[in-house]
C-alpha positions as CSV (number, residue, x, y, z in Angstrom):
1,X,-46.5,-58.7,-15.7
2,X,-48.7,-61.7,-14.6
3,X,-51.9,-62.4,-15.6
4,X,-54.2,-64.9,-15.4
5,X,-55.9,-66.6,-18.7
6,X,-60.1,-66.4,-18.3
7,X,-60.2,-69.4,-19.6
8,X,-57.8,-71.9,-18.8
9,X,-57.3,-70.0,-15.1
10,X,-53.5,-70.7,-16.0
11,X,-51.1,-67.7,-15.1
12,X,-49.3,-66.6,-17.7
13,X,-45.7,-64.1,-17.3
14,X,-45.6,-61.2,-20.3
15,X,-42.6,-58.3,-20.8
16,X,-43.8,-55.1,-20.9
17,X,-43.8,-54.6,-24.8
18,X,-45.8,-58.0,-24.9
19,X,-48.9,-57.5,-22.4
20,X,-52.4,-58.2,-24.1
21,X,-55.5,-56.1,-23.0
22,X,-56.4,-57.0,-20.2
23,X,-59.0,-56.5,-17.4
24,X,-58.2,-56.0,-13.2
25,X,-59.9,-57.0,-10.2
26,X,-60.4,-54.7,-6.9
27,X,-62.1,-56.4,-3.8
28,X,-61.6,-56.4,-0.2
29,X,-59.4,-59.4,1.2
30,X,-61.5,-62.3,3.0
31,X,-60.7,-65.1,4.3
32,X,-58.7,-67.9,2.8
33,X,-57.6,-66.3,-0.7
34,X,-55.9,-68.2,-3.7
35,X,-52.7,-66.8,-3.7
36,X,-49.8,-67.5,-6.0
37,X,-48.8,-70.8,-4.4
38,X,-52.1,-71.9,-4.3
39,X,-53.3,-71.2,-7.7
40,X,-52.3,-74.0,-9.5
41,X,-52.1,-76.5,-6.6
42,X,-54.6,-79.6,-6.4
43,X,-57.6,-78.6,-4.0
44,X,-57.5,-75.2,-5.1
45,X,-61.1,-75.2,-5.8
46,X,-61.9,-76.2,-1.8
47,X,-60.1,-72.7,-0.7
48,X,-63.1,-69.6,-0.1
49,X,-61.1,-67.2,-2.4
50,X,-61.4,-69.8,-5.2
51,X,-64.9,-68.4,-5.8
52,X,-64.3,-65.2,-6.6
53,X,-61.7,-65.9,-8.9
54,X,-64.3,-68.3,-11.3
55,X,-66.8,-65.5,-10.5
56,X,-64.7,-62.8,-11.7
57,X,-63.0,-64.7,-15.0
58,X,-66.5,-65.8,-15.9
59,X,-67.2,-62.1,-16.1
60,X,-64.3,-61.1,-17.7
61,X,-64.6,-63.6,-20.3
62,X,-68.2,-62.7,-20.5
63,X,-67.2,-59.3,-21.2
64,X,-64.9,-60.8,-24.4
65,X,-61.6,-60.3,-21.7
66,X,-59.0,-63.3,-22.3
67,X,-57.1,-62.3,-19.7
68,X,-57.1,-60.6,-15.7
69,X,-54.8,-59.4,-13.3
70,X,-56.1,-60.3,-9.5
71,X,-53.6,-59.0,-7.0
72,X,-54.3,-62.5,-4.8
73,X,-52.8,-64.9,-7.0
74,X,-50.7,-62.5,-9.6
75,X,-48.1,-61.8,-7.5
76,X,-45.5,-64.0,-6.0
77,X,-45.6,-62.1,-2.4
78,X,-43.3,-64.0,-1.0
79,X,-40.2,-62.7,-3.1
80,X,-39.6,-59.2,-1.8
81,X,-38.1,-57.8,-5.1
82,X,-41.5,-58.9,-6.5
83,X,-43.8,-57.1,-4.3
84,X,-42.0,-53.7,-4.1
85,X,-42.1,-53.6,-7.9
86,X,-45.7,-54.5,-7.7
87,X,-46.9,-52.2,-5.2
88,X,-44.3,-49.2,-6.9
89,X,-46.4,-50.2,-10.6
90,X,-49.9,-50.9,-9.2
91,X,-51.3,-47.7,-10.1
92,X,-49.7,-47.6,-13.4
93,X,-51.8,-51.8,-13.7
94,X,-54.6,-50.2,-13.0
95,X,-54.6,-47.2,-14.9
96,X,-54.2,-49.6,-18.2
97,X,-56.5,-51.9,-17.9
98,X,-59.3,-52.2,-20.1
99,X,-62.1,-52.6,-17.6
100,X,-61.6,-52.4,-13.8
101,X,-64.6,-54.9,-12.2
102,X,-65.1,-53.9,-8.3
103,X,-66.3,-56.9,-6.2
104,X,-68.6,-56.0,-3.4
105,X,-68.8,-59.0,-1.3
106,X,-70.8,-57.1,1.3
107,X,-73.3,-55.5,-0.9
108,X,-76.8,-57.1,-2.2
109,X,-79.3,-56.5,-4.9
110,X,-82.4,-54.5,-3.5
111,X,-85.6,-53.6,-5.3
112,X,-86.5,-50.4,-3.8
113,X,-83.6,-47.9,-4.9
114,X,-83.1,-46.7,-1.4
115,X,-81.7,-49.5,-0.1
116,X,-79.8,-50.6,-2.9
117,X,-78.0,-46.7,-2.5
118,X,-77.3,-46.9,1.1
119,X,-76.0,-50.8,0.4
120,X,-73.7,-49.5,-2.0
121,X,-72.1,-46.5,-0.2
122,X,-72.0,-48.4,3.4
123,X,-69.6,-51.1,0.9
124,X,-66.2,-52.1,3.3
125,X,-64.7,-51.5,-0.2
126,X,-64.9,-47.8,0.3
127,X,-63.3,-48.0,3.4
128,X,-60.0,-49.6,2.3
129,X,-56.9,-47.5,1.4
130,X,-55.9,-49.7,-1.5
131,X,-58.9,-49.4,-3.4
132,X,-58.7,-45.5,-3.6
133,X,-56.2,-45.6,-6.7
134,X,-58.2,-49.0,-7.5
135,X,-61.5,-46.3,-8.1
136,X,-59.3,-43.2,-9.2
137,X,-57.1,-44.9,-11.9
138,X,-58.9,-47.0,-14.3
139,X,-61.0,-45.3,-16.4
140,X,-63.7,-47.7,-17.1
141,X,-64.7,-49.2,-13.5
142,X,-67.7,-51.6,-13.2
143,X,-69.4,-52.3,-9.9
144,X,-70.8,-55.6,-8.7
145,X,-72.4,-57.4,-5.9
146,X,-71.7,-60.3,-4.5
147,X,-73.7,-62.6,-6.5
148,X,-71.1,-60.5,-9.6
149,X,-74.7,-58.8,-11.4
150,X,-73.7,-55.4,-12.3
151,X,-74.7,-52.5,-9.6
152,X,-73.1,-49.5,-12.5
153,X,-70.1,-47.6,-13.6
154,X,-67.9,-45.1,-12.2
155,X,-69.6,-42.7,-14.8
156,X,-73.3,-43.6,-13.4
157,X,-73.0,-43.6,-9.9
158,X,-70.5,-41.1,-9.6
159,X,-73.1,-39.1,-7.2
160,X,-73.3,-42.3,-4.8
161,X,-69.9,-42.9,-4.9
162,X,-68.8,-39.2,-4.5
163,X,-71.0,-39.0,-1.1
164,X,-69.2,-42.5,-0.2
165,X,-65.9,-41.2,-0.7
166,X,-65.7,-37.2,-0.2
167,X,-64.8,-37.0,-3.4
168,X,-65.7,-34.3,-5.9
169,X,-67.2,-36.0,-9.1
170,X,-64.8,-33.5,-11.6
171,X,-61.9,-35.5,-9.8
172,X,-63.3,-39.2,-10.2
173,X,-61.8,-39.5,-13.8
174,X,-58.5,-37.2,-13.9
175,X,-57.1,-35.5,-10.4
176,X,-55.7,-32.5,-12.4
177,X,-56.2,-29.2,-10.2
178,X,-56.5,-31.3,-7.0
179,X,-54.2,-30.1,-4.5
180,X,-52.2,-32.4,-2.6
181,X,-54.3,-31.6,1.1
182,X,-57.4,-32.4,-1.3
183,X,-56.0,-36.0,-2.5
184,X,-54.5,-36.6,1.2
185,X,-58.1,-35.6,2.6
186,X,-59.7,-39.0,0.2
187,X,-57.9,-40.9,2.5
188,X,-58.0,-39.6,5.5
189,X,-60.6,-42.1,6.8
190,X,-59.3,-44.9,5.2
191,X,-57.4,-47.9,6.7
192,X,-55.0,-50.4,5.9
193,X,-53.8,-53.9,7.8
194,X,-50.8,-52.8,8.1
195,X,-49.3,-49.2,8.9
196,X,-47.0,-48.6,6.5
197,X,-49.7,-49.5,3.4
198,X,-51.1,-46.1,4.3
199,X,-48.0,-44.7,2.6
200,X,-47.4,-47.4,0.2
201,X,-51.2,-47.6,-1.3
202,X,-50.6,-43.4,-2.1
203,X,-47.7,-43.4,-4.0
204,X,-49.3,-43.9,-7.4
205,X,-51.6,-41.3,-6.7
206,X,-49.0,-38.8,-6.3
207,X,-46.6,-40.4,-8.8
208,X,-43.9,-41.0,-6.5
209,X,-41.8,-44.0,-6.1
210,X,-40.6,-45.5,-2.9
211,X,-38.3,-49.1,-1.6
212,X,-40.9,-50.8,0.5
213,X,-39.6,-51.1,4.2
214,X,-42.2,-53.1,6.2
215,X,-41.3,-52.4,9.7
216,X,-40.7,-49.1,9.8
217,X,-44.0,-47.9,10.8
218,X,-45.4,-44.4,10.6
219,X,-41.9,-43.0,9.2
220,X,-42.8,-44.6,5.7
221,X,-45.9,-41.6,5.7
222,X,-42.8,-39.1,6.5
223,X,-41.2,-40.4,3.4
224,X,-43.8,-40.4,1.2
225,X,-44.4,-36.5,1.9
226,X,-40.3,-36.0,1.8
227,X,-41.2,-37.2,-2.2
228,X,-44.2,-35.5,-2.6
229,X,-41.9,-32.3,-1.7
230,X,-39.4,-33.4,-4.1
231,X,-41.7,-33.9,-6.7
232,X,-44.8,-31.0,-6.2
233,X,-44.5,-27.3,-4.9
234,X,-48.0,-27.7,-3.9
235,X,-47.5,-26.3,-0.4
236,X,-51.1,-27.7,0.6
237,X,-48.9,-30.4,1.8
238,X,-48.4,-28.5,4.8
239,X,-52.3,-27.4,5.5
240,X,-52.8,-30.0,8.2
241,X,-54.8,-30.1,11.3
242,X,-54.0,-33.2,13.7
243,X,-54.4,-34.2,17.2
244,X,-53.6,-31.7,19.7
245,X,-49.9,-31.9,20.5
246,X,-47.6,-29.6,21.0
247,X,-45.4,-28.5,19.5
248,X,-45.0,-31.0,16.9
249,X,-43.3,-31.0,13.2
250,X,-44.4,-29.9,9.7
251,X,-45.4,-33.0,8.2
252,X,-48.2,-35.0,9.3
253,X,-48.2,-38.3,11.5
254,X,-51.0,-39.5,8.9
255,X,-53.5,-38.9,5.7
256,X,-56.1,-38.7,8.8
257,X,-54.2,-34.9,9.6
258,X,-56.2,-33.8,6.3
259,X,-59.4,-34.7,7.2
260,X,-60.6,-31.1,8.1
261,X,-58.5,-29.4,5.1
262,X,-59.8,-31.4,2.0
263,X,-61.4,-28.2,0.1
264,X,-58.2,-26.7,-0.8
265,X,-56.6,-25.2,-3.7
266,X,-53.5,-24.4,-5.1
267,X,-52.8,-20.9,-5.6
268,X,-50.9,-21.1,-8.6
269,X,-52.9,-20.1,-11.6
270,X,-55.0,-18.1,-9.2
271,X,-54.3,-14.7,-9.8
272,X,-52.7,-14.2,-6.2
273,X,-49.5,-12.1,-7.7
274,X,-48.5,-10.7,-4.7
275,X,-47.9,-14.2,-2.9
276,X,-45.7,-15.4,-5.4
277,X,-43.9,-12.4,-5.1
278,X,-43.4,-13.1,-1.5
279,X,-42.6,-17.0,-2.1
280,X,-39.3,-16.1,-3.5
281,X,-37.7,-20.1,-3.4
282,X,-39.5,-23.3,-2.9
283,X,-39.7,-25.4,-0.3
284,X,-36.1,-27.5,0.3
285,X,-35.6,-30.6,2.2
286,X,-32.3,-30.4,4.1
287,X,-30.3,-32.3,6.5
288,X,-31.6,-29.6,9.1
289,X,-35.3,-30.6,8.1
290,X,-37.4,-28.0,5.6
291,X,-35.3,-24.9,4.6
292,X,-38.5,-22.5,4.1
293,X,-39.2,-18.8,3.7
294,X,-40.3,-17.5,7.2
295,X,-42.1,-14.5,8.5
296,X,-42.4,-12.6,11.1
297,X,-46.1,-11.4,12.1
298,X,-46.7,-9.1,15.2
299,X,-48.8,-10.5,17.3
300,X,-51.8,-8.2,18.2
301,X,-53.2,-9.4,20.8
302,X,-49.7,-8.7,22.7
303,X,-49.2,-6.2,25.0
304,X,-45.6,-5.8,23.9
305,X,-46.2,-6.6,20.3
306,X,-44.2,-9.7,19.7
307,X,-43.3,-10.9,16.5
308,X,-44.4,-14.7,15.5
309,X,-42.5,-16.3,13.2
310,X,-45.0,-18.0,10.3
311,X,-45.1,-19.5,7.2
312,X,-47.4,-18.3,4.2
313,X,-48.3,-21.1,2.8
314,X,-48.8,-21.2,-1.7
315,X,-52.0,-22.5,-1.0
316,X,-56.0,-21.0,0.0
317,X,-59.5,-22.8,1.0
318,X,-61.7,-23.0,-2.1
319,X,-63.9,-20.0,-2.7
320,X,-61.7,-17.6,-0.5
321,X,-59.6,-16.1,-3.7
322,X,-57.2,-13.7,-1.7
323,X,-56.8,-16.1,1.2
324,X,-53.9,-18.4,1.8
325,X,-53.2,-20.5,4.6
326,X,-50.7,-19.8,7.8
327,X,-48.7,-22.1,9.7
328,X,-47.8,-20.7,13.1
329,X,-44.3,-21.9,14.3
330,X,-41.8,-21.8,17.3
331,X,-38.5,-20.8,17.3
332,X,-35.9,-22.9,18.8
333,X,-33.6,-20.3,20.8
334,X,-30.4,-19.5,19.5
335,X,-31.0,-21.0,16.4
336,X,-32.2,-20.7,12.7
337,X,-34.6,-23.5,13.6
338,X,-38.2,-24.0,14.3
339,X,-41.5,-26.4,15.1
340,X,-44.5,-26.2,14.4
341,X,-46.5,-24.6,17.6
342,X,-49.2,-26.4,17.0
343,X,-51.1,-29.3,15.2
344,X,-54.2,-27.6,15.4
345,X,-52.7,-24.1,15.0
346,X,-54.0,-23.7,11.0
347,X,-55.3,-20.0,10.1
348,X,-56.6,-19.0,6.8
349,X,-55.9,-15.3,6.2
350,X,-56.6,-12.4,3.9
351,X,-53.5,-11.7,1.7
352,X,-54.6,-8.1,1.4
353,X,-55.1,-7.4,5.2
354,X,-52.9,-4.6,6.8
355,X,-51.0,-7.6,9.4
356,X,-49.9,-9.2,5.6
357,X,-49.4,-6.3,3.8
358,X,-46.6,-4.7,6.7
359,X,-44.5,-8.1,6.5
360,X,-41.1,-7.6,5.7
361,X,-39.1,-10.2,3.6
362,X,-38.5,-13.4,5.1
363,X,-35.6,-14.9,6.4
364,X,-34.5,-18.7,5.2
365,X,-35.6,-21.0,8.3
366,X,-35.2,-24.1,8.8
367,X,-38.9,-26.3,9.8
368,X,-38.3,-29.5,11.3
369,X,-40.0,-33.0,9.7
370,X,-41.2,-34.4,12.6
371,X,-41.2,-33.9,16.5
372,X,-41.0,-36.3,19.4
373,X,-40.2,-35.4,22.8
374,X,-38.0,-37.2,24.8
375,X,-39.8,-38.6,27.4
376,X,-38.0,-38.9,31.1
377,X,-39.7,-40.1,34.2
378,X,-39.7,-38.6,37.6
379,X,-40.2,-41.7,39.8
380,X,-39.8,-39.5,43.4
381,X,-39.2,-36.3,43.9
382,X,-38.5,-35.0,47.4
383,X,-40.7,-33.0,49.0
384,X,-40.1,-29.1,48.1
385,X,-41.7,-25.6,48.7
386,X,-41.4,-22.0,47.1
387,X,-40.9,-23.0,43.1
388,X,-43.4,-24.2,41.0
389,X,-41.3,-24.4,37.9
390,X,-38.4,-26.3,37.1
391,X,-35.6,-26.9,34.8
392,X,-34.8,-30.3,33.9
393,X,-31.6,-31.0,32.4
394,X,-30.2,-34.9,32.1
395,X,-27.4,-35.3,34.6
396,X,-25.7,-38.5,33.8
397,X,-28.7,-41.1,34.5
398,X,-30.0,-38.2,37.1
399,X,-31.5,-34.8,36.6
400,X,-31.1,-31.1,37.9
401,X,-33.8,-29.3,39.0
402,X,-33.4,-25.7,39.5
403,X,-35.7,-22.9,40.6
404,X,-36.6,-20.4,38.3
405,X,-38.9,-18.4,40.2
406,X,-40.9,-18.5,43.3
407,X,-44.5,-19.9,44.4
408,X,-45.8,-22.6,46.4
409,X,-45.5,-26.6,46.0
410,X,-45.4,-29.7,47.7
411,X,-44.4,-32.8,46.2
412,X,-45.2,-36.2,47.9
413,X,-42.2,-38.4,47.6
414,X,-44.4,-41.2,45.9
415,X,-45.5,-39.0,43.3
416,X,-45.2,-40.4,39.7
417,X,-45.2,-39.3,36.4
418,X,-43.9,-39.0,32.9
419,X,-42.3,-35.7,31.8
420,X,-41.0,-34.1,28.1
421,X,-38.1,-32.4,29.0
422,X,-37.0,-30.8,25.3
423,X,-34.1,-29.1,25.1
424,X,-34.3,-25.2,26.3
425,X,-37.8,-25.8,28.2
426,X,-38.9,-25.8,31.9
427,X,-42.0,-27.8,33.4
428,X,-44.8,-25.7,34.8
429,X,-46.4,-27.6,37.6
430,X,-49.9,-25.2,38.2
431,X,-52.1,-26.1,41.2
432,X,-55.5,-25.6,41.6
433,X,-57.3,-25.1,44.9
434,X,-59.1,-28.4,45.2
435,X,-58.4,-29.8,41.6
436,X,-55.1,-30.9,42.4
437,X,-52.1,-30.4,40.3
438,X,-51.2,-30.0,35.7
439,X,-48.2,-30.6,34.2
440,X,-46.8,-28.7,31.0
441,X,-44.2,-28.6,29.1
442,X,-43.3,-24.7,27.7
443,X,-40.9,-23.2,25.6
444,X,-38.5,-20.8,28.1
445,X,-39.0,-17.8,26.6
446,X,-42.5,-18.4,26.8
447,X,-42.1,-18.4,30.7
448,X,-39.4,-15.3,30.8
């Protein structure tokens, strides 16, 4: 580990059996930063960033500190090996540290106590997802403005900060009986530079370990959850409402999906007997995407009474002891696969409700991770009349269309537009009288 001597400002390299107490720096990236390079370099002191480095050892030092880690300068960034051990121990840096001082360029001293409260929580700093294990970790966290005078602790303004954050005070200083949907919820309207930090700045939160792959975009947010799985049988993972799309896969496209399903809890430890009963085996990532236990429900509100396949998940809103949450699926014809139906298709439902208590045992199932159409485009289409929904099947670098049962359409030749065609589906053009024309994608035994 690296740290940087309060004193001397000299960086200093220590093994892991040899590193002093030390105190740690969390701030919000400006302009011009001292980074490793530049620390030791003549003219360092002209740079903007150089500032907040004298500010922040003359507080440390103040504070009887001889040494601080600042993630600007103490780390060599451009070695990969470096930064990908950095970022996989950050938490663990943080966690350790003596003292944890929080620099608030954007926030001033006020007299009146109003102002100084809505200064504080309106910080940039809360909006950053780095600095949510840089407020969660440390124990002893002290707050500053930008002229570094003290603005509290963790421990005093835990109200302030809760209302800032979303977080519950009881989880500011240990996350112990937070579910995952809960700690994925603290971040859901947080941002990062770049998109794969989302993941990355998470992982110490949920203990997990990942190799950095910058570049791969939102697929390092799919990995991260493939660990949390391997890791946690906290099923709250899955207790996700997104943007509309559909059908789409079980894991989310981002910690944003959570951002209506925060005040969850675990159900183990919670009495509900009779849903670990029906659990039966955890949760398995396979080749063929989540091997799960799934239901079948009878759908009511159906004439013929058709079953929908489900998954119970081990997990309930807060306050709502015998209720769990239900993920509605789709089955993929002809196969021991499904989707998700919907990413707003989240239900929380009463465990000891006739439609639970008349499930039979579940079947193994295979959930898939994610979901992404492929997308083919219909540049002209001849003009037709007496279908108005087709099949679309790929044809060499051409397509098929075959009628599947009658109506009334005209296509103009010059029409354009983008289609998902996914395996086993048709495309229901509906026309309106005066509204023109929709286009929808739906499963074929939804249509038959």
């Amino acid at each position: 580990m690296r740290l940087l001597n309060t004193s001397t400002l000299k960086l200093h390299n220590f093994s892991e059996k040899d590193i002093p107490p030390y105190a740690i720096l969390s701030h919000t990236w400006g302009k011009d930063e001292v980074t490793f390079q530049d620390v030791n370099k003549p003219g360092v002191q002209e740079q903007e960033g150089y500032a907040k480095i004298t500010g922040c050892c003359t507080v440390a030092l103040a504070d009887g500190w001889d040494y601080i880690w600042i993630d600007t300068c103490c780390i060599n960034k451009s070695s990969s090996t470096e930064l990908s051990e950095a970022i996989n121990s950050m938490y663990r840096w943080y966690k350790d540290a003596q003292v944890c001082y929080v620099y608030m360029v954007d926030v001033v001293k006020f007299e009146d106590t109003t102002m100084q409260e809505i200064s504080f929580q309106r910080s940039r700093w809360f909006t950053r997802g780095w600095t949510l294990q840089e407020l969660l970790a440390p124990m002893t966290v002290i707050f500053c403005d930008r002229d570094w005078e003290s603005i509290g602790t963790k421990r005093s303004l835990y109200r302030q900060i809760s209302i800032a954050t979303g977080i519950h005070g009881t989880f500011l200083d240990s996350q112990v009986g937070a579910s995952v949907a809960t700690q994925m919820s603290w971040a859901a309207n947080r941002e990062t530079s770049r998109t794969e930090d989302i993941a990355y700045c998470l992982m110490g939160l949920f203990d997990v370990n990942m190799p950095l792959l910058y570049g791969e975009g939102a697929k390092a947010f799919t990995r991260l959850q493939e660990a949390i799985l391997q890791k946690s049988d906290d099923e709250s993972l899955f207790a996700w409402r997104g943007e509309n799309c559909d059908p789409c896969g079980v894991f989310a496209s981002g910690p944003d999906a959570f951002a209506e399903t925060g005040n969850i809890r675990p159900s183990w430890g919670w009495g509900d007997a009779m849903l670990l009963q029906r659990q039966g085996r955890p949760s398995v990532r396979t080749n063929w995407g989540i091997e799960m236990n799934i239901y079948q429900m009878s759908d009511e509100d159906s004439p013929q009474q058709k079953l929908i396949p489900i998954i119970i998940l081990n997990c309930g809103p807060v306050g709502f002891g015998d209720e769990v949450w239900v993920v509605f699926l789709y089955h993929l014809l002809g196969e021991n696969s499904y989707l998700r139906s919907s990413a707003q298709h989240l239900q929380s439902i009463s465990m000891k409700t006739q439609i639970v208590l008349s499930l039979k045992d579940p079947i193994r199932g295979y959930v898939a991770l994610t979901y992404e159409p492929p997308w083919r485009r219909i540049s002209s289409v001849p003009q037709m009349s007496g279908s108005n929904a087709f099949r679309l099947a790929p044809l060499d670098d051409d397509y098929s269309i075959t009628t599947t049962f009658g109506g009334h359409l005209n296509w103009n030749t010059n029409f354009q537009c983008w289609i998902p065609s996914p395996p086993d589906s048709v495309v229901l053009i509906q026309l309106k009288s005066g509204e023109g024309f929709a286009i929808r994608v739906a499963p074929m035994q939804a249509v038959f």
